[in-house]
VOTI-875951 format. One record per residue: residue in one letter; x, y, z of N, C-alpha, C in turn. Coordinates in steps of 0.02 Angstrom, whole numbers, plus 50000, padded with zeros to 5 digits. Layout:
BEGIN
AXYZXYZXYZ
...
END
This chain:
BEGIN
X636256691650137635856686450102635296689750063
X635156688650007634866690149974634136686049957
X633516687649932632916685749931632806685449869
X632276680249842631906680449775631576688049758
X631296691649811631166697949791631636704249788
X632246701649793632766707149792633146705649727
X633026701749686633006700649598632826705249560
X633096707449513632986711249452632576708549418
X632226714649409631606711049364631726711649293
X632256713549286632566713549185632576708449180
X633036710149113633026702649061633566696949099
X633876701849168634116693949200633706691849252
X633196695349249632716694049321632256687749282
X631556688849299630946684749310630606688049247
X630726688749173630296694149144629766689049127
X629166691249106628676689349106628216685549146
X628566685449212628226679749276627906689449325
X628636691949339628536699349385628486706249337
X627996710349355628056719349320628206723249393
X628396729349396628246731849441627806739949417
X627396736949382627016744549360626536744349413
X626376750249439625926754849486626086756849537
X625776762149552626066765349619626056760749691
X625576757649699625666753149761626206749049757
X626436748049703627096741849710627716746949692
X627806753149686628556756249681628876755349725
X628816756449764629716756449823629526747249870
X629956746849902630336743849940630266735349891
X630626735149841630706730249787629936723349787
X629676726749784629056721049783628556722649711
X628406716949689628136716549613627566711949622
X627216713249569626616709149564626536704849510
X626236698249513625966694949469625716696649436
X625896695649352625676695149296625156691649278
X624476693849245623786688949205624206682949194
X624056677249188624206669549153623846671849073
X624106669349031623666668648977623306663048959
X622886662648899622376659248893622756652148888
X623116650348894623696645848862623906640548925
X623906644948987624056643149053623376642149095
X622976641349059622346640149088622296633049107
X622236631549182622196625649201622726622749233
X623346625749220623896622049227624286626249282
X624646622649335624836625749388625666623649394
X625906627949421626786624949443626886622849537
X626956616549525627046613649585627586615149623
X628136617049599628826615249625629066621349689
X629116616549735629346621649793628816617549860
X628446614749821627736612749870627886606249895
X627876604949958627926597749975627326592049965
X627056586250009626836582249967625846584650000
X626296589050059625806591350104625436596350115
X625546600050060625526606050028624626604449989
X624126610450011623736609449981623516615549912
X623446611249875623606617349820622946616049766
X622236620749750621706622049710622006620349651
X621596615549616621896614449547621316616549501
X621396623349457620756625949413620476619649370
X619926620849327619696614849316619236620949246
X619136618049179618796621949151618166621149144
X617766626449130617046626049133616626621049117
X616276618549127615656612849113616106606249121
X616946603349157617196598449150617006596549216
X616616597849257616486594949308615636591649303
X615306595349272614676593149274614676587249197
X615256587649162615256581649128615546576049143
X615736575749213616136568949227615456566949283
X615016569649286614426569849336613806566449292
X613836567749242613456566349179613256560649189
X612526555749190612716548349198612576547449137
X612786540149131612956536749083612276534449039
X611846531949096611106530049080610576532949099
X610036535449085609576538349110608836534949059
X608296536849112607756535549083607316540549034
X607126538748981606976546248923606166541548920
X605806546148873605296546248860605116540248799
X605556538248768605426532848737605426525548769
X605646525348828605606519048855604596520848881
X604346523848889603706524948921603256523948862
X603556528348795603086525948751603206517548740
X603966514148709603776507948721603266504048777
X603336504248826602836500148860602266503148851
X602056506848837601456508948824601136506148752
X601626507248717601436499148658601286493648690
X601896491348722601856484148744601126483248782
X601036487648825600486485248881599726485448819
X599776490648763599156490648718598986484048677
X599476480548646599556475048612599366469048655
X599726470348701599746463148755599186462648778
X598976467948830598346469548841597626468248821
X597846471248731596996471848696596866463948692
X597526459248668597496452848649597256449348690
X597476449248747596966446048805596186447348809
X596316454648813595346457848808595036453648778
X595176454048726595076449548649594976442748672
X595266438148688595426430348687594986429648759
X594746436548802594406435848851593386434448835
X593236441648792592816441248760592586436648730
X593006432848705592796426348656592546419348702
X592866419448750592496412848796592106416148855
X592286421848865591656424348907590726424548885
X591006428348813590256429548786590246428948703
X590716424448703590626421848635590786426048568
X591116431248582591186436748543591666435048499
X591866438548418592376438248384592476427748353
X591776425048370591746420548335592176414348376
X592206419848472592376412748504591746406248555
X592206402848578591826396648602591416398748667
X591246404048694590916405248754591186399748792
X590606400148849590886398048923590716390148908
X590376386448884590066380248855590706377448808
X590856381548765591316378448709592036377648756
X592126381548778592946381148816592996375448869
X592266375348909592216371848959592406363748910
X591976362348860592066357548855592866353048801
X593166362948789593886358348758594476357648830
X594036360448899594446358248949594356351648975
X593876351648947593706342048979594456337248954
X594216338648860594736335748820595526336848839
X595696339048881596266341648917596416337948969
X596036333749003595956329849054595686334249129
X595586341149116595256343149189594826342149212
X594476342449272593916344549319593756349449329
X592986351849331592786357249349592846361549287
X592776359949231592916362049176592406368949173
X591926369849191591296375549193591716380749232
X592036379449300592436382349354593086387149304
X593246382449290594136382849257593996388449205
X593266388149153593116390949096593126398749129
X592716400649180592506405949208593186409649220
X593646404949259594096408349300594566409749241
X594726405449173595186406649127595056414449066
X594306413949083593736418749032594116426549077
X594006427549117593936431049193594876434149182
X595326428449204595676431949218596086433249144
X595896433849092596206433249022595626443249009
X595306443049018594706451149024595036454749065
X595016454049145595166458249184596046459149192
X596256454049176596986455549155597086460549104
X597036459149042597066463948968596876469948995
X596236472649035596006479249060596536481849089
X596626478249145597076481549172597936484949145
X598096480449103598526480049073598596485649020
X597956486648978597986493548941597966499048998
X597596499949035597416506349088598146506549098
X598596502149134599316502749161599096505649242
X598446501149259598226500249333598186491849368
X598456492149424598686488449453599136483149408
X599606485049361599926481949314600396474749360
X600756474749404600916468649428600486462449429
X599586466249443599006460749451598776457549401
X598936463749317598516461349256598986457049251
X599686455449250600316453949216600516447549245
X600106446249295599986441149334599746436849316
X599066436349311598246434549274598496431349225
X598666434249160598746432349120599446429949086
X600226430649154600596424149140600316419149164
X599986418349224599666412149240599296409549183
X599066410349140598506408249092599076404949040
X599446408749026599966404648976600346399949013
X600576399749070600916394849104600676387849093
X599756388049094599746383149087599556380249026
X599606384748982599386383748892600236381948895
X600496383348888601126381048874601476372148917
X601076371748957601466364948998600826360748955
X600456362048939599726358648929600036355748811
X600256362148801600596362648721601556359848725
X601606358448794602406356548788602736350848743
X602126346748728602146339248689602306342748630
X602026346748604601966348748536602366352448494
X603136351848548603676357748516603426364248536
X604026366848501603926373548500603496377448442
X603596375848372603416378648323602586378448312
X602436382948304601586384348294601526379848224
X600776374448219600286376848243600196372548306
X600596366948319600406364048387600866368248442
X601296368048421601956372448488601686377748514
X602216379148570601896384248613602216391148593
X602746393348538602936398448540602576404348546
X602076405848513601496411948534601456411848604
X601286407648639600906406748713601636408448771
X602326408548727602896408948764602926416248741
X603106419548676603176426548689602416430048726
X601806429748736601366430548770601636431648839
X601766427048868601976427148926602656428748954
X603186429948894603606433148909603726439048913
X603196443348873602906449248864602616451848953
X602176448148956601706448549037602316448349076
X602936441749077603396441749139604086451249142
X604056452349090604276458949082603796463949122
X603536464649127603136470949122603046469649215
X602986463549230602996462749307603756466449333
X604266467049294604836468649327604736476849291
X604576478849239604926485549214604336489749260
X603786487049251603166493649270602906492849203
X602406498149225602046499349163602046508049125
X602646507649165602886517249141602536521549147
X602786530349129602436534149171601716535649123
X601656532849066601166534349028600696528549081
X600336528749138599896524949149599606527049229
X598876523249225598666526049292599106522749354
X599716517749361599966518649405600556521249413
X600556527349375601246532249397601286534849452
X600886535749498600906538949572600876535749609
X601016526749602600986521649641601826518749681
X601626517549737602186514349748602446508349713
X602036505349680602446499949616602566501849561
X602216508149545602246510849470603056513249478
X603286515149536603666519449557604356514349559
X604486508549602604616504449618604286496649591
X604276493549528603986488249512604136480549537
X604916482749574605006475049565604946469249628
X604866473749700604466470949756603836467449750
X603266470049714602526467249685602496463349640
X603106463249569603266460549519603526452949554
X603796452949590604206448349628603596444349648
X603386447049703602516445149740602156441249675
X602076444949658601496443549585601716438449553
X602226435549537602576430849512602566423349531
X602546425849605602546418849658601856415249657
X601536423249653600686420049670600406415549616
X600896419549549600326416349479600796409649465
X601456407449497601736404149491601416396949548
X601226397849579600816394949631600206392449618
X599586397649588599086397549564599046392149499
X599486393149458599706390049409599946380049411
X600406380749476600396373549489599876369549536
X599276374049569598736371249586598206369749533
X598106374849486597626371349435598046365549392
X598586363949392598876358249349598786351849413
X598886353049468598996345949516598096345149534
X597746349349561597186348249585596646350149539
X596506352149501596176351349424596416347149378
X596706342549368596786339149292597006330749325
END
């Protein structure tokens, strides 16, 4: 009986699979594998192997760390966006804070606001002025800094929540509608879920880090806050 290695390695043998050049492989009919060429790169011959047979399948360079690749990642332009967003959103409040706090930029101070909350049907209109002055300032601050951003983003959806149920008669379209007072606060309800990115003082925060546990929180509270000054003020 004869063996695969007791084959001629001529032109009726195995040529180009077996050589038998070098001294370690001269006598007792044993040959060595031939280089693969660049051609056979990757590609293997199964046959002979059962199903149980475990057999290395080459793989070419960098095709593993590209199927590893993800798809989405976070880059540096999503940080500068919110870092717009929180400057705009932010200053505008500052702004609209200043003006009924201390009358600045040609607004109604704490006297003038108090008394277009009367015309609104509330109580405590002096109360309401302070707390609307208050959290429309310390919101916007916070909101540019990108410190305690769930709290500023809070503040001041609550403030539109109720400019908007208060402007709901009036449509949507400005100058009576609420559309301003809706992207305002749709602006603020974002920023409770994204963060306020790493351009800000709460990047080393567990919410800066994680936004949407506090975002969540923060939501309920100004959502809450919001339907007590409409039922027990007005």
């Amino acid at each position: 009986m004869s063996t695969d290695d007791d084959r001629s390695t001529s032109a009726g043998g195995y040529p180009g699979m077996y050589s038998t050049g070098g001294e370690d492989y001269s006598g007792g009919g044993a040959h060595r594998m031939a280089e693969p060429s660049d051609e056979d790169y990757g590609r293997y011959d199964d046959s002979g192997y059962s199903s149980s047979s475990t057999t290395t399948v080459l793989s070419k360079p960098g095709a593993e760390e590209e199927r590893r690749k993800p798809g989405y990642a976070w880059h540096g332009g999503l940080d500068f966006g919110l870092l717009v967003l929180r400057l705009v959103l932010g200053g505008t409040f500052v702004a609209h804070g200043l003006q009924k706090l201390f009358s600045l930029f040609n607004g109604p101070g704490i006297d003038g606001f108090a008394q277009f909350l009367g015309t609104q049907g509330f109580s405590q209109t002096t109360l309401l002025a302070w707390v609307t002055g208050v959290s429309e300032l310390v919101g916007g601050v916070l909101l540019v800094l990108g410190l305690f951003t769930p709290v500023g983003a809070a503040a001041v959806l609550g403030v539109m929540a109720n400019v908007i149920f208060l402007k709901w008669s009036g449509g949507f379209f400005s100058p009576r509608g609420f559309e301003w007072e809706l992207a305002l606060g749709a602006a603020a309800f974002t920023l409770l879920f994204t963060g306020p990115g790493r351009i800000s003082l709460d990047r080393p925060t567990p919410w800066g880090r994680r936004p949407v546990p506090l975002g969540l929180f923060m939501l309920i509270v100004a959502a809450g806050l919001s339907v007590v000054t409409l039922v027990v003020f007005r």
